[in-house]
Biopython code that builds the backbone (N, CA, C, O; Angstrom):
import numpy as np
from Bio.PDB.StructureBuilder import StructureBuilder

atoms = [
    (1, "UNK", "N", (-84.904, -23.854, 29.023)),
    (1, "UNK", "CA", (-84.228, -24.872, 29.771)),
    (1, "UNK", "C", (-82.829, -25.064, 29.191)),
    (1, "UNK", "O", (-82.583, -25.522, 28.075)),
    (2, "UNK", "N", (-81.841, -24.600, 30.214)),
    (2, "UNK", "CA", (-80.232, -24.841, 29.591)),
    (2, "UNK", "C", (-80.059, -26.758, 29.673)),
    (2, "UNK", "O", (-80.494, -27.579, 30.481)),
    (3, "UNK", "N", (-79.130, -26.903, 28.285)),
    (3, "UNK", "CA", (-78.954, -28.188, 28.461)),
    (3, "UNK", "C", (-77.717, -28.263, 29.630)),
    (3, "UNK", "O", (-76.973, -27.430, 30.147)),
    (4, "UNK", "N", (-77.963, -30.058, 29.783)),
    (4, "UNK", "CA", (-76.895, -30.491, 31.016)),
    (4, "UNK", "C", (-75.738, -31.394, 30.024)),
    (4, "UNK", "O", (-75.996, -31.698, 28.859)),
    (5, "UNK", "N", (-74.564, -31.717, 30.645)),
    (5, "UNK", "CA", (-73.846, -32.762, 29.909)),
    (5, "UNK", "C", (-72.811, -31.843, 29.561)),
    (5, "UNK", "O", (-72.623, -30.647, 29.784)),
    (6, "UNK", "N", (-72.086, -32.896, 28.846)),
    (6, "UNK", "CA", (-70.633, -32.353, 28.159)),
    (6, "UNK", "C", (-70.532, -31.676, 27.160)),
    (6, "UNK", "O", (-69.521, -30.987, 27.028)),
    (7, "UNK", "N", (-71.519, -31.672, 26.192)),
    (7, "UNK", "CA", (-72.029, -30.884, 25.252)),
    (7, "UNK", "C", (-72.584, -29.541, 25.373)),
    (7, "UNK", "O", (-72.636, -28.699, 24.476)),
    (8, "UNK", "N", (-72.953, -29.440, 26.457)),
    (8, "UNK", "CA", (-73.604, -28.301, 26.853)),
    (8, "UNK", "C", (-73.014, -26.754, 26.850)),
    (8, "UNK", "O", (-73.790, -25.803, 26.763)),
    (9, "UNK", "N", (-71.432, -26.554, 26.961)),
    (9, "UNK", "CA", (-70.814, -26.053, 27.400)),
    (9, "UNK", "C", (-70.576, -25.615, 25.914)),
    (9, "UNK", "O", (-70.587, -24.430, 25.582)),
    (10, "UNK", "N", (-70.346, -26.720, 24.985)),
    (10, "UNK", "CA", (-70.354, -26.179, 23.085)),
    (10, "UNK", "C", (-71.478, -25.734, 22.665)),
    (10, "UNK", "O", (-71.392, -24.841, 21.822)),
    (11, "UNK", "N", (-72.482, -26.052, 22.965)),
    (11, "UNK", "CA", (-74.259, -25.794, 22.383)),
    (11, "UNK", "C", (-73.781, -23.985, 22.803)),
    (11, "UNK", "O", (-73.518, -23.172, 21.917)),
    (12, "UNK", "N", (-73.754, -23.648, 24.285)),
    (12, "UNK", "CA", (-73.814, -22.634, 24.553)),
    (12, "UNK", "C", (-72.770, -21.732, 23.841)),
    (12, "UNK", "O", (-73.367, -20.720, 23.474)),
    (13, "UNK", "N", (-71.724, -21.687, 23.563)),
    (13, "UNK", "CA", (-70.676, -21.688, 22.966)),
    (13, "UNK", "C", (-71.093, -20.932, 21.404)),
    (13, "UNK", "O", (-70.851, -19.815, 20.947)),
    (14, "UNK", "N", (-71.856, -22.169, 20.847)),
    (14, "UNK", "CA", (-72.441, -21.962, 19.505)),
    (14, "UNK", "C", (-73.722, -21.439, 19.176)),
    (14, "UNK", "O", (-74.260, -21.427, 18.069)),
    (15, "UNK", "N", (-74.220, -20.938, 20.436)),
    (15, "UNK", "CA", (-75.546, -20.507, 20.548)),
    (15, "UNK", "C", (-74.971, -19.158, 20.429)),
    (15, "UNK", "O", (-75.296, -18.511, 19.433)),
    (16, "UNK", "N", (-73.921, -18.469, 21.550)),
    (16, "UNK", "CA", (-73.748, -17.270, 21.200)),
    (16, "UNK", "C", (-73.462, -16.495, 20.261)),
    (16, "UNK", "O", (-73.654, -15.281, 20.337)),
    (17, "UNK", "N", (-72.944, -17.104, 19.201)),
    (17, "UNK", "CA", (-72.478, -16.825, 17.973)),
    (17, "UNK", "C", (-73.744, -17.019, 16.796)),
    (17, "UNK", "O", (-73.463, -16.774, 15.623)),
    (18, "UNK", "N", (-74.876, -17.381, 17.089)),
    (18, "UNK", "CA", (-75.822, -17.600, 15.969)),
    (18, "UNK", "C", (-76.759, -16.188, 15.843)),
    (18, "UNK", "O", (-76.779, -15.367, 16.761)),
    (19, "UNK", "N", (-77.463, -16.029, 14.698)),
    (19, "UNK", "CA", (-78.085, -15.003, 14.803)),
    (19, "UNK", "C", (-79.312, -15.274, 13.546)),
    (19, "UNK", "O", (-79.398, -14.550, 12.555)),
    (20, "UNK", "N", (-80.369, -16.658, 13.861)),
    (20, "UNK", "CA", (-81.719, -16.950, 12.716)),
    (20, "UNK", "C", (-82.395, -16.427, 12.709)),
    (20, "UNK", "O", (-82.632, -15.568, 13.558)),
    (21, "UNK", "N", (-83.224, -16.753, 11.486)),
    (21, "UNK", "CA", (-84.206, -16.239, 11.129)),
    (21, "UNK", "C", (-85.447, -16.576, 11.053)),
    (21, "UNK", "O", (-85.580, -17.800, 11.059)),
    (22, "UNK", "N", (-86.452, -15.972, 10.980)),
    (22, "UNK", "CA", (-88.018, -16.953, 11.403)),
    (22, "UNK", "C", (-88.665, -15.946, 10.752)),
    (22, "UNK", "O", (-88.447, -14.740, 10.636)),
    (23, "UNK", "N", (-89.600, -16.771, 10.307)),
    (23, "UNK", "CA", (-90.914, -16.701, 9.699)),
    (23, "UNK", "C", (-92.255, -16.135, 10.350)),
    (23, "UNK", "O", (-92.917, -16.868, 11.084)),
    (24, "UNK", "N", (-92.578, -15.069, 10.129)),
    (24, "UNK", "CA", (-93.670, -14.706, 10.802)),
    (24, "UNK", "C", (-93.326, -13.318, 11.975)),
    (24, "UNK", "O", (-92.271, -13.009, 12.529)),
    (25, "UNK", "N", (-94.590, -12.746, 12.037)),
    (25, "UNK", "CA", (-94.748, -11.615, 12.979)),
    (25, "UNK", "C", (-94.777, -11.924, 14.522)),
    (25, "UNK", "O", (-95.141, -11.029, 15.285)),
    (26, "UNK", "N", (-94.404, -13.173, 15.017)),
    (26, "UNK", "CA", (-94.755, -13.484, 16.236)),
    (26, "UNK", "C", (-93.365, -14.813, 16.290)),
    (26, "UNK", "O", (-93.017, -15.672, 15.480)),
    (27, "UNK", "N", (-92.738, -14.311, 18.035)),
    (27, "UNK", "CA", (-91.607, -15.041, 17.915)),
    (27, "UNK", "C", (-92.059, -16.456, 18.348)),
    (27, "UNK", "O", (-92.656, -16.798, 19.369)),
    (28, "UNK", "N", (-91.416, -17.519, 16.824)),
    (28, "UNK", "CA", (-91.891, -19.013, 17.728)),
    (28, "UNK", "C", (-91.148, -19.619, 18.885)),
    (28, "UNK", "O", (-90.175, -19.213, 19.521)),
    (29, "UNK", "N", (-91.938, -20.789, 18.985)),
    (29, "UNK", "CA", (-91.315, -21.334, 20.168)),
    (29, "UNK", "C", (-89.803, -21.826, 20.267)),
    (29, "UNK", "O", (-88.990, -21.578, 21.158)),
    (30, "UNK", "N", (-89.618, -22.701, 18.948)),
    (30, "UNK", "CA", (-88.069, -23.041, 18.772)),
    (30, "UNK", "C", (-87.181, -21.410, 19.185)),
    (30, "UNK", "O", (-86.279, -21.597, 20.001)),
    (31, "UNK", "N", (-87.285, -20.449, 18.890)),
    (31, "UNK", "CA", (-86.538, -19.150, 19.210)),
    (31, "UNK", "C", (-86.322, -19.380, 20.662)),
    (31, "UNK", "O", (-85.177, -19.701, 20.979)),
    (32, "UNK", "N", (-87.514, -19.241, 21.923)),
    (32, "UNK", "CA", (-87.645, -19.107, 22.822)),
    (32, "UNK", "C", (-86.612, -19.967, 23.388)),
    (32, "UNK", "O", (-85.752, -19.533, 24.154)),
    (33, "UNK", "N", (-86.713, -21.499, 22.920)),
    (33, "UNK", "CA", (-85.948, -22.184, 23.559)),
    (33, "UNK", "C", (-84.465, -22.317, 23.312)),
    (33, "UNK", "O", (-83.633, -22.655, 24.153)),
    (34, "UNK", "N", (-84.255, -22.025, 22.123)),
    (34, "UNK", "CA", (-82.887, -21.160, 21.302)),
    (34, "UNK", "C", (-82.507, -20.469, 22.831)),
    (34, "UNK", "O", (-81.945, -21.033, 23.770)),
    (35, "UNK", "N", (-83.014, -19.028, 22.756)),
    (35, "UNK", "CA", (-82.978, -18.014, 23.701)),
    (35, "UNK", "C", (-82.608, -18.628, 24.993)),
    (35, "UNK", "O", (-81.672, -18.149, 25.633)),
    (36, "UNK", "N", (-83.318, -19.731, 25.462)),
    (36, "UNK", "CA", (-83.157, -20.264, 26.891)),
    (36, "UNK", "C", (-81.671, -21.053, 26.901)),
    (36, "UNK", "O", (-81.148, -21.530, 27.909)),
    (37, "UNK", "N", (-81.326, -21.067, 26.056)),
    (37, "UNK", "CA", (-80.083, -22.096, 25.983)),
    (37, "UNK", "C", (-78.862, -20.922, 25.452)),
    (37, "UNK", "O", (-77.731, -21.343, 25.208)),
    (38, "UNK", "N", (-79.192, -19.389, 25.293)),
    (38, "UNK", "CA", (-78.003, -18.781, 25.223)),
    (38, "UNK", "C", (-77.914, -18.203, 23.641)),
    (38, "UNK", "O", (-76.825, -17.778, 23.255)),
    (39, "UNK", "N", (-78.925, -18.193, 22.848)),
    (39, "UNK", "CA", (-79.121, -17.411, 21.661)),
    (39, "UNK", "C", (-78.699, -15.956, 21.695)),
    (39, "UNK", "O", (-79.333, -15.136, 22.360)),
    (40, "UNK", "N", (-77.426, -15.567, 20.845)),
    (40, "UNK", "CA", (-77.126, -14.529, 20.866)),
    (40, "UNK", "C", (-78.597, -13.214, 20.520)),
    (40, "UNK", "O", (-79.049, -12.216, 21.080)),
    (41, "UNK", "N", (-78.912, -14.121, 19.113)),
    (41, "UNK", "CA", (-80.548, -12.987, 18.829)),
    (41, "UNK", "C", (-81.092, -13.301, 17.824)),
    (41, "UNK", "O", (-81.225, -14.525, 17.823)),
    (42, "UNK", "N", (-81.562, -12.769, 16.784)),
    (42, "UNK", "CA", (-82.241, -13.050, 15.683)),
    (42, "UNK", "C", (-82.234, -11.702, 14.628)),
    (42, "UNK", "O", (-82.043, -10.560, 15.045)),
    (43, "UNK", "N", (-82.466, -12.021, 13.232)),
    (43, "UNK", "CA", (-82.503, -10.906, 12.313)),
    (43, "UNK", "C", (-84.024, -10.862, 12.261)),
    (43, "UNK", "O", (-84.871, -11.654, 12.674)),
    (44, "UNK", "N", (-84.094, -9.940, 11.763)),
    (44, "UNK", "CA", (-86.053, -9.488, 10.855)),
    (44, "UNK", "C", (-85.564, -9.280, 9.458)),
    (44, "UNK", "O", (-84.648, -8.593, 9.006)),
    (45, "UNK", "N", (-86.375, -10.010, 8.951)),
    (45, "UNK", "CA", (-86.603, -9.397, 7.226)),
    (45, "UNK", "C", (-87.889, -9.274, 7.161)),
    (45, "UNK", "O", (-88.644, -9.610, 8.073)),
    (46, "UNK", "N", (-88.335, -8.661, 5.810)),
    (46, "UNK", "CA", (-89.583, -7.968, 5.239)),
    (46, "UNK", "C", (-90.667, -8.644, 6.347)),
    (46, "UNK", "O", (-91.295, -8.048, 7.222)),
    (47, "UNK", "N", (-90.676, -9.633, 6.124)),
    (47, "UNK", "CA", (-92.022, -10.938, 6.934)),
    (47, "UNK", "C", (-91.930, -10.558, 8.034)),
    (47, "UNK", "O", (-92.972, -10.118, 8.519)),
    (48, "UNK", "N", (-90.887, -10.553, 8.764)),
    (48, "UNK", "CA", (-90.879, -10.077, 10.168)),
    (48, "UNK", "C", (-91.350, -8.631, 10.478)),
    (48, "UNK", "O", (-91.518, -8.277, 11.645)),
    (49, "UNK", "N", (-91.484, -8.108, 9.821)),
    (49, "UNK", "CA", (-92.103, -6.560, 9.708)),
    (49, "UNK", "C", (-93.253, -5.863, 10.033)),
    (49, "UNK", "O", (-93.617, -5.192, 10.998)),
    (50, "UNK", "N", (-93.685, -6.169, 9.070)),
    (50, "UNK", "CA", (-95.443, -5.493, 9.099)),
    (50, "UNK", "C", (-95.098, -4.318, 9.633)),
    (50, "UNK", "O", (-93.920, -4.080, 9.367)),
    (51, "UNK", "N", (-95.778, -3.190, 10.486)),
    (51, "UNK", "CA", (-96.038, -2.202, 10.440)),
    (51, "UNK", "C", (-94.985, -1.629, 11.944)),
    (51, "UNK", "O", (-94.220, -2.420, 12.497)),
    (52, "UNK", "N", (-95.121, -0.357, 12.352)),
    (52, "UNK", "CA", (-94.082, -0.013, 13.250)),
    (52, "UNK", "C", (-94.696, -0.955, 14.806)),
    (52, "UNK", "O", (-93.924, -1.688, 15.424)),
    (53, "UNK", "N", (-95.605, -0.831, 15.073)),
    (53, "UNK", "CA", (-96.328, -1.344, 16.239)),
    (53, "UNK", "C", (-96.509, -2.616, 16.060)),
    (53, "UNK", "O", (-96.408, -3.201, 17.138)),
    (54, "UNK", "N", (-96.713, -3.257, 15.261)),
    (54, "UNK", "CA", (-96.404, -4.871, 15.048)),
    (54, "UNK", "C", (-94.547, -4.903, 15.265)),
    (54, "UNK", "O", (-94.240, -5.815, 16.031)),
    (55, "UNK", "N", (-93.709, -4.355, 14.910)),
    (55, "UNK", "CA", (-92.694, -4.338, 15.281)),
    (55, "UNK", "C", (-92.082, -4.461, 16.428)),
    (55, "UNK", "O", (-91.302, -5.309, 16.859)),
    (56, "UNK", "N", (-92.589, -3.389, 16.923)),
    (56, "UNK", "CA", (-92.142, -2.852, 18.363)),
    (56, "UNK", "C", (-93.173, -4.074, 19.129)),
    (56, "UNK", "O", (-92.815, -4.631, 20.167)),
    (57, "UNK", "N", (-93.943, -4.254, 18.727)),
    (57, "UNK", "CA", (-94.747, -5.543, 19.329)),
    (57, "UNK", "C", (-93.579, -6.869, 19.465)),
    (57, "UNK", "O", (-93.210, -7.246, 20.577)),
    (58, "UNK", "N", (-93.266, -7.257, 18.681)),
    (58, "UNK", "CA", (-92.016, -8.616, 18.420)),
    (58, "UNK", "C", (-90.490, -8.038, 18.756)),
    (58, "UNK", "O", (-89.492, -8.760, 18.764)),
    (59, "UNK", "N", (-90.486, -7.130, 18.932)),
    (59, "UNK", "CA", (-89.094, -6.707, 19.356)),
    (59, "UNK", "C", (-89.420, -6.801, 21.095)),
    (59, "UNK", "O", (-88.745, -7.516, 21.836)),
    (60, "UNK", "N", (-90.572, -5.946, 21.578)),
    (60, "UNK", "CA", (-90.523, -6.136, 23.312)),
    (60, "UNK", "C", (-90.911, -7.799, 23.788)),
    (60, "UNK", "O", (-90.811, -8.219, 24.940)),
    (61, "UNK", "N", (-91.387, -8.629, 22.551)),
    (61, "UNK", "CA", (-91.575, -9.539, 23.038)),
    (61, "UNK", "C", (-90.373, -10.517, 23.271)),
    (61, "UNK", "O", (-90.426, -11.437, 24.087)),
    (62, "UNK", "N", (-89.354, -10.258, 22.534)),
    (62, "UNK", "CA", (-87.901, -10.668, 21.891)),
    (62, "UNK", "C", (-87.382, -10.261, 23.327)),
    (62, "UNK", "O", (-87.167, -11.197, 24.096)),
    (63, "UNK", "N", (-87.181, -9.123, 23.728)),
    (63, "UNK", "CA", (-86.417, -8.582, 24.980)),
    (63, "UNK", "C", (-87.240, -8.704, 26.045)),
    (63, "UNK", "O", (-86.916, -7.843, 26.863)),
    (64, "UNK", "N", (-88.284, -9.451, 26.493)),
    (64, "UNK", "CA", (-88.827, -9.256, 27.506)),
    (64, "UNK", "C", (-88.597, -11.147, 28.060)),
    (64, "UNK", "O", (-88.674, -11.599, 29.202)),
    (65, "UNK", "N", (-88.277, -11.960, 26.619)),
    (65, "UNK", "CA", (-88.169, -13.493, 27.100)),
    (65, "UNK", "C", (-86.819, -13.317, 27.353)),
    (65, "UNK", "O", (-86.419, -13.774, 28.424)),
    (66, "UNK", "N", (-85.669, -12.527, 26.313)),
    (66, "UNK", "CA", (-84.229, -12.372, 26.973)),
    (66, "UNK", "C", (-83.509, -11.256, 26.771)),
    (66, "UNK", "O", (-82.729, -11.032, 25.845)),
    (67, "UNK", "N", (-83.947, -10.221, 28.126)),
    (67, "UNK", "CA", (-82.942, -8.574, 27.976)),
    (67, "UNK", "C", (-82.159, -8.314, 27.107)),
    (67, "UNK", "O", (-82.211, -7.224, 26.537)),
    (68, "UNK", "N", (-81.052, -9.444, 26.726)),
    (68, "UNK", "CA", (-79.954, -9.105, 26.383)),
    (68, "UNK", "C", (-79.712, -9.505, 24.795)),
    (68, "UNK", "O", (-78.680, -9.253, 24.172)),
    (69, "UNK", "N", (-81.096, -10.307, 24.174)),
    (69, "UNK", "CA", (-80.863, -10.401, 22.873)),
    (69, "UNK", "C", (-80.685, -9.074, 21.733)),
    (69, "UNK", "O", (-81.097, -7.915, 21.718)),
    (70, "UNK", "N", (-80.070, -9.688, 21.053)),
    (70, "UNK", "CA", (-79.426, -8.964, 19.678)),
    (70, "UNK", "C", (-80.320, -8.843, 18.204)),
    (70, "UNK", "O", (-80.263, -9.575, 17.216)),
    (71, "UNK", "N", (-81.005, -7.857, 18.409)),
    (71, "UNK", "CA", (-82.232, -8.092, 17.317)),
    (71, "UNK", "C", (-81.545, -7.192, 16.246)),
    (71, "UNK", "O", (-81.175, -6.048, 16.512)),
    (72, "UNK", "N", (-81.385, -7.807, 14.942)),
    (72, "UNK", "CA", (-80.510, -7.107, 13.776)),
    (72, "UNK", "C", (-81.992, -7.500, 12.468)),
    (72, "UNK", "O", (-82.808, -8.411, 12.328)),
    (73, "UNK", "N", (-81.718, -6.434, 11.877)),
    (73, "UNK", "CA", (-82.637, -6.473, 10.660)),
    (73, "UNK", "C", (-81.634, -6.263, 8.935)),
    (73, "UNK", "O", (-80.588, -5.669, 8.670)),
    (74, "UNK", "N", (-82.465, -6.961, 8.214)),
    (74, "UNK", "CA", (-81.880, -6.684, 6.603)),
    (74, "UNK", "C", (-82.690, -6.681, 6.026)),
    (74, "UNK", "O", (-83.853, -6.894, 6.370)),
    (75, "UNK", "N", (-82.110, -6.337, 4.569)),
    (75, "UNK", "CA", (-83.658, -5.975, 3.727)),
    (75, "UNK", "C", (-82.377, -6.564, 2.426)),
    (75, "UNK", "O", (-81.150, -6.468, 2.441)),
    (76, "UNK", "N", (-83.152, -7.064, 1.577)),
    (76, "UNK", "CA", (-82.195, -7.954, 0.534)),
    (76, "UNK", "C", (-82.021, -7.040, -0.898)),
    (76, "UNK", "O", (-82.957, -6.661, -1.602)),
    (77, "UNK", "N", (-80.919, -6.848, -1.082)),
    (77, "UNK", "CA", (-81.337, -5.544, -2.601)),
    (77, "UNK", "C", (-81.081, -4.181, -1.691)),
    (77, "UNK", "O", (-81.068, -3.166, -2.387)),
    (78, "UNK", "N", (-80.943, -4.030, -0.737)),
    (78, "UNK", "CA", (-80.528, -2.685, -1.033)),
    (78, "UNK", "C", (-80.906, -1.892, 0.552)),
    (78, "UNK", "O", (-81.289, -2.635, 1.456)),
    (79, "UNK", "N", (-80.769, -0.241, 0.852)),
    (79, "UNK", "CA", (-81.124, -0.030, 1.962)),
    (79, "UNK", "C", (-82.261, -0.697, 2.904)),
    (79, "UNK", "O", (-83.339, -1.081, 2.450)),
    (80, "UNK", "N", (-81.970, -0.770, 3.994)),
    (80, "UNK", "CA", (-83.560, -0.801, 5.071)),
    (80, "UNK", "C", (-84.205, 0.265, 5.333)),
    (80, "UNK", "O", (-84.117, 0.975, 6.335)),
    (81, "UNK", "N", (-85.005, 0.405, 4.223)),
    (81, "UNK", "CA", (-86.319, 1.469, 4.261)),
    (81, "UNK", "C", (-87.825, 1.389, 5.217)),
    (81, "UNK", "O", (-88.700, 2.256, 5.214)),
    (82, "UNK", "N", (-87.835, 0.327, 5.873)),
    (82, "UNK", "CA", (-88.918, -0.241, 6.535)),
    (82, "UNK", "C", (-89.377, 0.285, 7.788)),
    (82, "UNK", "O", (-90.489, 0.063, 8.267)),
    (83, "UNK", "N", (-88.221, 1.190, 8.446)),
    (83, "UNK", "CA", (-88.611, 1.674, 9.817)),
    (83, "UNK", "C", (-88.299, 2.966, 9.228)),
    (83, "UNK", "O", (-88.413, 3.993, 9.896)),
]
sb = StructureBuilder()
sb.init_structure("model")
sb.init_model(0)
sb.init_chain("A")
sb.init_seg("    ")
for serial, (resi, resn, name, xyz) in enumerate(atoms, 1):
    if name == "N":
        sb.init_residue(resn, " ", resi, " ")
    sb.init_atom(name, np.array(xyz, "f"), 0.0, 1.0, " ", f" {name:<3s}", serial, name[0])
structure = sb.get_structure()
């Protein structure tokens, strides 16, 4: 649900430019509604991971609530060895 009002126009604004992070193998709801209001995308670290098909599991679920999100990954210390 996009917000209404005078604010709305900055939320979106500042939505495009964000890119959080979450906890867990499964995207929560705060994301979703992030997403509905214009969330550029989200990173993955280790937690967000688990295995290639748990991956690709939370990534089609990521692009299937919004086509056009920006899914970026890091790994802290050093290359991303994980995929």
């Amino acid at each position: 649900m996009r917000q209404s009002g005078p604010d709305a126009e900055l939320v979106e604004l500042a939505n495009r430019c964000l890119l959080p992070a979450f906890a867990g193998t499964s995207v929560p709801d705060w994301i979703r509604r992030w997403l509905d209001q214009g969330l550029a995308g989200v990173v993955l670290f280790a937690g967000n991971v688990g295995d290639g098909d748990r991956l690709a599991g939370l990534t089609g679920t990521l692009r299937a609530h919004s086509p056009r999100v920006l899914v970026g990954i890091d790994e802290e210390g050093g290359d991303v060895t994980r995929l």
